[in-house]
NUKELUM-963561 format. One line per field, with one value per residue (C-alpha): z, y negated, x; residue number from 1. Coordinates in steps of 0.02 Angstrom, whole numbers, plus 32768, in hexadecimal, padded with zeros to 4 digits. Each point is the difference from the previous one (the first is absolute). Example, Ala and Ser with C-alpha at 12.3 -4.5 7.8 and 13.67 -1.06 7.14 Angstrom:
BEGIN
c3 <- [8186_7FDF]
c2 <- [80E1_7F54]
c1 <- [8267_8045]
dovex <- [1_2]
END
This chain:
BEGIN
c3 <- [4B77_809C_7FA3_8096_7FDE_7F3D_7FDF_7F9D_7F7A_7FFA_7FDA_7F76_7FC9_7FF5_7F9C_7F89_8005_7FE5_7F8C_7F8D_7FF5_7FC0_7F7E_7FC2_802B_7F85_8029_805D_7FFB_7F5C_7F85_7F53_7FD3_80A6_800A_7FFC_7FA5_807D_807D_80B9_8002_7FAD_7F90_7F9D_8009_7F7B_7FB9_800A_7F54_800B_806C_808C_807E_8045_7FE5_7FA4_7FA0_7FC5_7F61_8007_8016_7F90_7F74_7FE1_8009_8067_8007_8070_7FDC_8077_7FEF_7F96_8076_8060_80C4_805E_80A8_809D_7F88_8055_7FDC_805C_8097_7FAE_7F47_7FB2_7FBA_7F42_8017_7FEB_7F8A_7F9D_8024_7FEC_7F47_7FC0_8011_7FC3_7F32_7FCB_809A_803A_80AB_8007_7FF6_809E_80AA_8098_80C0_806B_80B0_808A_8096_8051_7FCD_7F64_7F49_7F72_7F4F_7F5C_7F79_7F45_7F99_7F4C_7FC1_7FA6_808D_8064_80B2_7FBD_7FB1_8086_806F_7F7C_8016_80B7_800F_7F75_807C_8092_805F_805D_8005_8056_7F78_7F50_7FC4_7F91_8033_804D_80D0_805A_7FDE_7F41_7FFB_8079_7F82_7F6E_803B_8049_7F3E_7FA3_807A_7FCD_7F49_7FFF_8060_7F8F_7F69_8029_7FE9_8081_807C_802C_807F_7FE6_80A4_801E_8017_8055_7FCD_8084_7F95_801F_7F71_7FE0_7F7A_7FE3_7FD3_7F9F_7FE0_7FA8_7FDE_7F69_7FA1_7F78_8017_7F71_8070_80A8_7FC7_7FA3_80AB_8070_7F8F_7FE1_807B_7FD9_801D_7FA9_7FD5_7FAA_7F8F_7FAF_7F5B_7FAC_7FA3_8072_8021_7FA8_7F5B_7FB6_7F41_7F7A_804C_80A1_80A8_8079_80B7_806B_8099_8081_8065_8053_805B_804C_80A1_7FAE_7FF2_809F_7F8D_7F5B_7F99_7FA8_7F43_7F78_7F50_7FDF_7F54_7FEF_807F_7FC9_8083_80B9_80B6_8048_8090_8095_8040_80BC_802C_80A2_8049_807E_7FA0_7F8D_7F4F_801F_8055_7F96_7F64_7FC3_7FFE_7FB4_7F7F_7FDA_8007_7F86_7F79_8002_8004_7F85_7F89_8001_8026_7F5E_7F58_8054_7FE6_7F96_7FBF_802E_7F4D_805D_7F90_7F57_801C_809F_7FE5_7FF9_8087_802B_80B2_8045_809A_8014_8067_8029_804A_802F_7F7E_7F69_7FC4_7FFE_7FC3_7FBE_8033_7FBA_8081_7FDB_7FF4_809F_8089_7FB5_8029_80BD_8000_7FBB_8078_8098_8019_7FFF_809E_802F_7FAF_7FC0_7F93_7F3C_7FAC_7FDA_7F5C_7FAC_7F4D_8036_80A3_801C_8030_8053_806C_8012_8035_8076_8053_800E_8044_8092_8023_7FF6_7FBE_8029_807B_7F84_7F7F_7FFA_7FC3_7F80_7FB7_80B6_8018_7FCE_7FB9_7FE9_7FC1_8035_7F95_805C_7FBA_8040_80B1_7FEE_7FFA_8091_806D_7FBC_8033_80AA_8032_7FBC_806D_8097_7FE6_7FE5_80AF_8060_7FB2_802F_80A8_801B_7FBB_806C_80A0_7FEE_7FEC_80AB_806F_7FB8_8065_7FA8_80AA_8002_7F49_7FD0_8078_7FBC_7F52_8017_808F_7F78_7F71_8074_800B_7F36_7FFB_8085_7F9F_7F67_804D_804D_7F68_7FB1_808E_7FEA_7F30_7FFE_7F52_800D_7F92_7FF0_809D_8055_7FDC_8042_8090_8012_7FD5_8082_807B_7FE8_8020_8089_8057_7FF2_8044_809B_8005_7FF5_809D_8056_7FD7_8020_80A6_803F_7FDC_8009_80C5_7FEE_8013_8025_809A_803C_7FB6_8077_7FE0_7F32_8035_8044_7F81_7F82_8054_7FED_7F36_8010_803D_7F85_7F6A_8045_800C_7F4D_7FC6_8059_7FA4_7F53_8010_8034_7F6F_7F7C_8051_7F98_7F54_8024_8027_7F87_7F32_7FCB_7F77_801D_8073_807A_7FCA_803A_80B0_8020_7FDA_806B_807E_801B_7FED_80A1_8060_7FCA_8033_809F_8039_7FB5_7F9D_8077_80B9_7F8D_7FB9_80C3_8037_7F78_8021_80B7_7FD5_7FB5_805E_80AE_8058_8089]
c2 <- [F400_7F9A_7F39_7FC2_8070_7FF9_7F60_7FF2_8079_7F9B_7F66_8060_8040_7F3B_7FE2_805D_7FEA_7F44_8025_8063_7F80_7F82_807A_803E_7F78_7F9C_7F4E_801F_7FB7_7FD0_8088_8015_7F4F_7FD2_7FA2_7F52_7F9D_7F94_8006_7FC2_7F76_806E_809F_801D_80C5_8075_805F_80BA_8031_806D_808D_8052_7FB6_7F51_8006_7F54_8035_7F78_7FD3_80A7_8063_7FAD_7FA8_7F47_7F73_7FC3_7F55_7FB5_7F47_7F75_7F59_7F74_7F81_7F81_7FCF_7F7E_800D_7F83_7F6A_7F62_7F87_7F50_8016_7FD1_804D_806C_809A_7FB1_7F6D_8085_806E_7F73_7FB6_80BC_8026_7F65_8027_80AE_800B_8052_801A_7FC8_7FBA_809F_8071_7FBF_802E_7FA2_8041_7F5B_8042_7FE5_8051_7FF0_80A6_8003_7FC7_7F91_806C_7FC5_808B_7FF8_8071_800B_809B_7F6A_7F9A_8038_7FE0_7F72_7FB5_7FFE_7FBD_7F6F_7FD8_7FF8_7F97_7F8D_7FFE_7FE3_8082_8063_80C0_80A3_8072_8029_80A5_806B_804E_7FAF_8009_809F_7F87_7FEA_80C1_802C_7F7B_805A_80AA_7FCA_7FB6_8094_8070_7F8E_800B_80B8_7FF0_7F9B_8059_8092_8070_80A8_7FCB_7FE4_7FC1_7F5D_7FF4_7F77_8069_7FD3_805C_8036_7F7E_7F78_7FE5_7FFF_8041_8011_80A6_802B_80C0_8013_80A9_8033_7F53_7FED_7FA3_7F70_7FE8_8000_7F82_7F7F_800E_7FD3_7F9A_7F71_7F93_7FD3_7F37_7FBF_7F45_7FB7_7F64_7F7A_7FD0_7F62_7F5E_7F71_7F60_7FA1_8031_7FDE_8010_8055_80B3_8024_801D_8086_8002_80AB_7FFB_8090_7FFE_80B6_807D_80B1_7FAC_7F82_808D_802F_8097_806F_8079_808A_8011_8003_7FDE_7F94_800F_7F3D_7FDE_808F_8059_7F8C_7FFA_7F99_7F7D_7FA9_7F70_7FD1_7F6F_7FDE_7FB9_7F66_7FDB_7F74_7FF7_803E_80AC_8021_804F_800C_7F37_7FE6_8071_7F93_7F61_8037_8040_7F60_7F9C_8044_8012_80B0_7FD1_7F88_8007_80AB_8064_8087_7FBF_8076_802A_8062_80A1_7FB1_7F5B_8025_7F6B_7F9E_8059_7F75_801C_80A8_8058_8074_80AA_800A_80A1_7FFE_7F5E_8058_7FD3_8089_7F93_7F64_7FC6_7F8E_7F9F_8031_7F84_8041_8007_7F53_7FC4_8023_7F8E_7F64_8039_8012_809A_8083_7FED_8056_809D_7FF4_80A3_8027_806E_8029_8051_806F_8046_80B5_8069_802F_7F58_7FD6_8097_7FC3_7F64_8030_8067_7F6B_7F92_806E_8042_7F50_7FD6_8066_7F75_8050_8069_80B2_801C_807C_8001_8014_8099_8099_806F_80AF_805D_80A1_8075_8034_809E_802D_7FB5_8096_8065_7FC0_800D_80C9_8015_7FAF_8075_80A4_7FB3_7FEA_809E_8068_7FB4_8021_80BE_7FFB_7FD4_8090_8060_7FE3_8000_80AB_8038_7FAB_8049_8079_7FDF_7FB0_7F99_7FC3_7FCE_7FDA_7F68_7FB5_7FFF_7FC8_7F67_7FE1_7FE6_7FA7_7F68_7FF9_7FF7_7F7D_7FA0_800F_7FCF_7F68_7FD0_8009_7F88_7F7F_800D_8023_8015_80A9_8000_8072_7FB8_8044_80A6_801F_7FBD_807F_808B_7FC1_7FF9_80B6_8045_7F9A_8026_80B2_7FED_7FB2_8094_808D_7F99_8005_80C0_802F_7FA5_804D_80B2_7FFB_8038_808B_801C_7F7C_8027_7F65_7F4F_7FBA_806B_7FC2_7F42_7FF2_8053_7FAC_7F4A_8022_801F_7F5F_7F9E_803D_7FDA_7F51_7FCA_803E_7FA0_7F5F_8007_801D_7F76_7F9C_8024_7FF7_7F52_7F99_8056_7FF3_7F32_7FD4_7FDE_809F_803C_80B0_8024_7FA5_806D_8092_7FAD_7FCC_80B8_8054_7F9D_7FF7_80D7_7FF3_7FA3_805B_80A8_7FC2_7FA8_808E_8092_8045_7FEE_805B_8078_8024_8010_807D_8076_7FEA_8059_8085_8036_7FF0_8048_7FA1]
c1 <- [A1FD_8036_7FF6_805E_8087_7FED_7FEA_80AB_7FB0_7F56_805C_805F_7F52_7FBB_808D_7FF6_7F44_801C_8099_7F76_7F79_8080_803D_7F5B_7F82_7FAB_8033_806B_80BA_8018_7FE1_7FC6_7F95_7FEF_8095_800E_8086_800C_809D_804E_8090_807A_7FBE_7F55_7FBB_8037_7F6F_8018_7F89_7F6D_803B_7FA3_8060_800F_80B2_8069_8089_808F_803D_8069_7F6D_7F8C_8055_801A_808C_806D_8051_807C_8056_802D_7F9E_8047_803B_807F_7FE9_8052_7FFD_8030_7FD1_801A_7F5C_7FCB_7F76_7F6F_8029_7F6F_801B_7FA3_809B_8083_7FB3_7FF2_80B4_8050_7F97_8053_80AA_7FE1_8004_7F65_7FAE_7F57_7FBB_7F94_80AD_802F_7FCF_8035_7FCF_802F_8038_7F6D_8062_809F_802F_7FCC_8068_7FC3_801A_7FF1_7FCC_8015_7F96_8052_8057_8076_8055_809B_8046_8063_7F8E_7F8A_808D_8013_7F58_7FF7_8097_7FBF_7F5B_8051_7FDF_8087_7FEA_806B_7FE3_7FCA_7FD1_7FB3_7F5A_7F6E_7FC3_7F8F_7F65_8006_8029_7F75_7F90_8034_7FCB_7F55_7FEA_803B_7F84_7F80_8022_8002_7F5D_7F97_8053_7FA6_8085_7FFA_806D_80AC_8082_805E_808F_8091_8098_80B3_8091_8082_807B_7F74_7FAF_7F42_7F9A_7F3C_7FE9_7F3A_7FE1_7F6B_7FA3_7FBA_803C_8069_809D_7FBC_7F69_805D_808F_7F77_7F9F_8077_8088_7FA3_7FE2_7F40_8019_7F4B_7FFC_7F6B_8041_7FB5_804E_7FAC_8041_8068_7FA9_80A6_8030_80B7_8010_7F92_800A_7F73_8051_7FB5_8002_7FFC_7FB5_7FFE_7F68_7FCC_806D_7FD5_7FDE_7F83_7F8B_7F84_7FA8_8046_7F83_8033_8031_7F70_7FEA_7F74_7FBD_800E_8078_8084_806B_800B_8002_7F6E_8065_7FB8_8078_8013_7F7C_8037_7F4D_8066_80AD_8036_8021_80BE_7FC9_7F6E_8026_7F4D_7FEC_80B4_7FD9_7F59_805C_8093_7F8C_7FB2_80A2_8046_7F6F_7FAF_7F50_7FFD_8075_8054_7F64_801E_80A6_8073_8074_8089_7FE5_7FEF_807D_8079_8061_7F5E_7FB0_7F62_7FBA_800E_8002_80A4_7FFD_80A6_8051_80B6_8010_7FB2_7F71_7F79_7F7B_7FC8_7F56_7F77_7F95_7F4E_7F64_7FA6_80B9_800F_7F64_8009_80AC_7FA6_7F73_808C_7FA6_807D_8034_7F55_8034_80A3_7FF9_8052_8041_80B5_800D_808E_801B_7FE1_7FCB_80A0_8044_7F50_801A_80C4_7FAB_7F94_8094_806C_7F70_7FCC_80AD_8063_80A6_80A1_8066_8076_8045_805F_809D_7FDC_80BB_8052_7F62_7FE0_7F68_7FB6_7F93_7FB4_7F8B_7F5A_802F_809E_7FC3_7F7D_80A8_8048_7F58_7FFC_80AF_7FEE_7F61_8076_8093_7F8E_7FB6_80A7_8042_7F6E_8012_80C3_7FDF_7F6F_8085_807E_7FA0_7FB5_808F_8043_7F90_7F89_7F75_7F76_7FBB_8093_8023_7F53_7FC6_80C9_7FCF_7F41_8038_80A1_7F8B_7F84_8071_8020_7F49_7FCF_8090_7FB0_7F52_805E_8045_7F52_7FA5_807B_8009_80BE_8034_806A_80AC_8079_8055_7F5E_7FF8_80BB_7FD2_7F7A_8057_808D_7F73_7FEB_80AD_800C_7F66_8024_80A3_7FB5_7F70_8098_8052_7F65_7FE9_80B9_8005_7F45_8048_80AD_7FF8_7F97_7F51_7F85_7FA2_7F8D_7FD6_806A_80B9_7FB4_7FFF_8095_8063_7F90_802F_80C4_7FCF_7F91_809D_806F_7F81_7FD6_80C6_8014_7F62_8044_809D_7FA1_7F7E_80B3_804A_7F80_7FC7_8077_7FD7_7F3E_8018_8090_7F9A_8086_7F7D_7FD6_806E_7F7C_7F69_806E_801F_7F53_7FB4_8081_7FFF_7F2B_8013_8073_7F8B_7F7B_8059_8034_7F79_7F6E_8027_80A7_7F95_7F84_8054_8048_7F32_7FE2_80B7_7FC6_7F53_8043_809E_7FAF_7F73_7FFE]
dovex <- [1_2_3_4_5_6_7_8_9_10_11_12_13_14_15_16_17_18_19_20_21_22_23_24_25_26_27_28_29_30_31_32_33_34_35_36_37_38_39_40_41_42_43_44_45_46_47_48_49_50_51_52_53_54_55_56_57_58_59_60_61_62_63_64_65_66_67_68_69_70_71_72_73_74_75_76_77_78_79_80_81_82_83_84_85_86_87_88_89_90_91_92_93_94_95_96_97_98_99_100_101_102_103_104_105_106_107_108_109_110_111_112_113_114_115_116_117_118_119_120_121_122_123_124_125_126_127_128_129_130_131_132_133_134_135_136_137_138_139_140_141_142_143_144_145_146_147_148_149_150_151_152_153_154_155_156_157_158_159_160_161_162_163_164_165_166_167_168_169_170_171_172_173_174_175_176_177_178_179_180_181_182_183_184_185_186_187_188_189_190_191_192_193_194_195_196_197_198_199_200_201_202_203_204_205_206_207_208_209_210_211_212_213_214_215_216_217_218_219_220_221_222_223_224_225_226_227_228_229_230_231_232_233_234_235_236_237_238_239_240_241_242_243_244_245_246_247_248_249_250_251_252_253_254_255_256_257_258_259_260_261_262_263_264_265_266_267_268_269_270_271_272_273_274_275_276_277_278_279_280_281_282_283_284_285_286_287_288_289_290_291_292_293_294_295_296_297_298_299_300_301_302_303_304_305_306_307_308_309_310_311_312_313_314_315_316_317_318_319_320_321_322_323_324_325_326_327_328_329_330_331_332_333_334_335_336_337_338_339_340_341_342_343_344_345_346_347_348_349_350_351_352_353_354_355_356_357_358_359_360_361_362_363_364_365_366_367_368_369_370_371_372_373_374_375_376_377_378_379_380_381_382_383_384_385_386_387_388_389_390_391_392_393_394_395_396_397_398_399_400_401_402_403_404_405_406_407_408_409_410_411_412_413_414_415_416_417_418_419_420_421_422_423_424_425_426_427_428_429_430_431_432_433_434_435_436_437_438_439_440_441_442_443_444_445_446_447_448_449_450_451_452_453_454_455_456_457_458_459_460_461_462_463_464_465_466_467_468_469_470_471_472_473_474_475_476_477_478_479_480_481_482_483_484_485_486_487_488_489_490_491_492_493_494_495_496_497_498_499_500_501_502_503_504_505_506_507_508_509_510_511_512_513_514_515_516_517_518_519_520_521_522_523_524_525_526_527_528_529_530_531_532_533_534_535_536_537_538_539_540]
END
């Protein structure tokens, strides 16, 4: 074989080469246990199961939930602040107008550019647009408008967390995406393979916010009955190092914590020493050990140590002996490690989730949302009926071009360069660990008809004047085919463009398959297919 004049069928050839050792490969793509749970900016990998390809399938192809809910929130945008105002000034200013909102609900992003707005979020599923108005005026701040939602960074935040969640959950995989609606609105939409829906929605629900609080008696007592103080002292982002879940046989279920000791800071950016210096303020290292009654007498609690997730208390700790000892020493500092300690292993493991992950900026809507569930079984159903759909097409097209010509050099190199695409699709879809829906597979079998239709042009066109007598009478009849194919691959990838951007739910699966089989058969399998009918029909 003359390469030079073949090489159109060798690069079809490393195709599907390359298209093979991504389907078949151990290791390759994301297959099986190979894949990680891990994801880009917008999706995590589905898992495809245990098959013996490297295929993903989607939550309609392998069972699991589905949720999809806006976030809870108000934003006001063009507020009107001072030169010189901090962002902590009008969080503070905003969360004190608001009834039953706290400074940490609010979110303000002062302008830095000329081109650029000051906005003012509020993150409570509780306050409305007036209110939020109300508080702003009472503030003095001047604002364009108020509106329900929250901005592209606190959705692009919550995403990011949720990925991360779903990540150190250990759960199989899954995709988490912000999606816009052609009416504007924006929801975060989490499908989630092989989970149950209970699982999916306690996941990614809460919002994980982990406070450690100090409880212990006030300094100034007023009448007979003891007053209590409670202190917050540790965030999520107090914490440079989190270990994983255990349960310690004198300990009981906990996460070991490392907090942030910042080697050149002061005592306001160094969480370690403040930590130090408040259990020694307020009494820990001396009448607080081992004084914690929270369990037996809540309203007489003593001194304990509160983990806090999303303002319940999880657990109520005693300060030990030995931690206490190395805050009268000031030697904590040196290696500021405890322990935080729950009543079982399932809100230890919650914990440790909500530690590494972080806080949501934010809550979903779950009322405003909606949720499914779909049995791994009847996902199993779908996948059989997709292969017996793909299958049945492929047979209705053999079918059907037999019948048109009759000539098996003819028909045969159609159906084998037709089915060629469908499977360096496939094999493309494996390298890059696209989870394959229902969307998917129409969009394959679409790639078929229409890359048969462009084969019977090419065929029709070639022989339609007669008998082929040289390479060259084949090339130029084969170019007027090539022009009409390209024009009416222009005008499909035109088309199909807007579904394949626009979040239209499957509808964009459909778009994106379609339109990578036309480039594909354009730019490889059609020129191909032309080497190969060349070959045969021509002797010269």
């Amino acid at each position: 074989m003359d390469v030079r004049d073949n090489w159109r069928v060798i690069l079809l050839a490393v195709f599907i080469v390359a298209s093979g050792v991504a389907l078949f490969s151990p290791g390759v793509g994301g297959g099986g246990d190979s894949a990680p749970a891990g994801g880009n900016a917008s999706a995590v990998e589905q898992t495809g199961g245990d098959g013996p390809t490297n295929l993903q399938y989607g939550l309609e192809l392998s069972g699991g939930t589905r949720i999809r809910a806006p976030v809870n929130g108000l934003t006001a945008e063009s507020v009107e602040v001072q030169p010189g105002t901090t962002a902590p000034e009008v969080e503070s200013h905003v969360a004190r107008n608001l009834s039953g909102v706290q400074v940490s609900d609010v979110n303000t992003q002062i302008a830095q550019a000329a081109n650029e707005t000051t906005t003012v979020e509020v993150f409570s599923d509780n306050a409305t647009t007036d209110e939020l108005e109300a508080a702003l005026d009472a503030s003095g701040y001047g604002y364009g408008t108020v509106r329900q939602g929250v901005t592209e960074q606190t959705r692009n935040d919550i995403v990011r967390t949720l990925q991360d969640k779903i990540s150190q959950a250990g759960l199989s995989g899954g995709r988490v995406q912000d999606v816009t609606t052609t009416s504007g609105e924006n929801f975060i939409v989490i499908e989630m393979p092989n989970a149950n829906e209970t699982e999916v929605r306690d996941l990614v629900t809460e919002r994980g916010q982990v406070q450690v609080v100090a409880t212990f008696p006030a300094a100034n007592q007023t009448g007979n009955q003891t007053q209590y103080r409670e202190v917050p002292l540790l965030t999520q982002g107090d914490f440079s190092r989190i270990g994983s879940a255990e349960n310690d046989q004198q300990i009981g279920p906990n996460v070991e914590v490392q907090l942030a000791n910042p080697s050149e800071a002061d005592d306001e950016e160094n969480p370690a020493q403040n930590f130090s210096n408040a259990m020694r303020r307020f009494g820990f290292t001396g009448e607080g050990i081992q004084a914690c009654n929270w369990r037996t007498t809540p309203d007489e609690p003593g001194y304990c140590l509160y983990t806090v997730v999303d303002g319940e208390v999880v657990y109520a700790a005693n300060m030990a002996e030995t931690l206490a000892q190395t805050f009268r020493e000031e030697t904590f500092t040196q290696t500021p490690t405890f322990y935080m300690s729950t009543t079982n292993m399932s809100e230890a493991r919650q914990l440790q989730i909500h530690l590494q992950a972080g806080a949501l900026p934010a809550s979903l809507d779950m009322d405003a949302g909606t949720s499914y569930f779909l049995a791994p079984s009847l996902a199993q159903e779908f996948k059989l009926y997709s292969l017996i759909t793909g299958l049945v097409a492929a047979l209705a097209v053999t079918v059907v071009v037999f019948l048109r010509y009759g000539d098996p050099k003819v028909a045969a190199p159609m159906l084998v360069t037709a089915l060629s695409e469908v499977f360096i699709l496939l094999g493309f879809a494996a390298a890059i660990r696209l989870p394959l829906d229902l969307s998917h597979i129409a969009g394959f079998i679409a790639v078929i008809g229409t890359g048969v239709d462009d084969l019977i042009i090419i065929a029709d066109e070639v022989m339609s004047e007669g008998e082929v007598n040289s390479s060259r009478v084949f090339q130029n009849r084969f170019r007027k085919a090539f022009w009409v194919i390209g024009a009416a691959a222009a005008t499909t990838i035109i088309a199909m463009s807007p579904l394949a951007v626009l979040s239209l739910g499957d509808l964009q699966g459909f778009a994106i398959i379609t339109i990578l089989g036309v480039l594909i058969g354009v730019l490889v399998t059609r020129p191909a297919y032309g080497d190969i009918l060349r070959s045969l029909l021509t002797d010269k």
